[in-house]
Residue, then its C-alpha position, 0 to 999 in steps of 0.5 A: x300923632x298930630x295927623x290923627x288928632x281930633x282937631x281939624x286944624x291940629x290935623x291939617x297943620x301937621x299934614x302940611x308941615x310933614x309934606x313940606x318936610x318931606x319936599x325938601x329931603x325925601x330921606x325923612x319919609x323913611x322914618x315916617x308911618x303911612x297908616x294913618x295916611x292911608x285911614x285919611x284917604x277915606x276920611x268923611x272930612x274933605x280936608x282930612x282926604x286932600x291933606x293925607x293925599x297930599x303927604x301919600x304924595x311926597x312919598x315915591x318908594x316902592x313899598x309905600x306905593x304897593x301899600x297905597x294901591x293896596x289900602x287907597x286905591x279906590x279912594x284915590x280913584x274917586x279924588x282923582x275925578x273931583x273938579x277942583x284940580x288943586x283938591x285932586x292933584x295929590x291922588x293923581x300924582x300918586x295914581x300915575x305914580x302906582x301906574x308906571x311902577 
């Protein structure tokens, strides 16, 4: 898929048309993979982690929730701290969102 291609930019412009995509109908995120999401949040590439959070982000379904906790807890844990809060918002929205499910 475009989300795992080797160019960072291919990458970073699928993640943002997908989370966008999945902000103006939900229902589309039904269709959608999260593996690859999940493997994004312990990428090296910065980029790589805030944009996969971000899709994560825009899917709020129980079983995507217990996937994420499962596979990206840590690493949401640890974005969540950074001190850019545009970089850590994603991880926690997501993290309040495992939270209080």
């Amino acid at each position: 898929t475009a989300a795992s291609d080797r160019d960072e930019t291919v990458r970073t412009q699928a993640m943002r048309a997908l989370a966008t995509l999945l902000r103006t109908d939900p229902k589309l995120a039904i269709g959608v993979s999260i593996a690859t999401f999940l493997d994004l949040l312990n990428s090296p590439n910065v980029s790589d982690r805030i944009n996969g959070s971000v899709v994560l982000a825009e899917m709020s379904d129980p079983e995507t929730l217990a996937a994420i906790k499962a596979r990206g807890l840590s690493a949401l844990k640890e974005m969540a701290h950074w001190r850019s809060d545009a970089h850590a918002a994603a991880a926690r929205t997501i993290l309040a969102r495992i939270e209080t499910h």
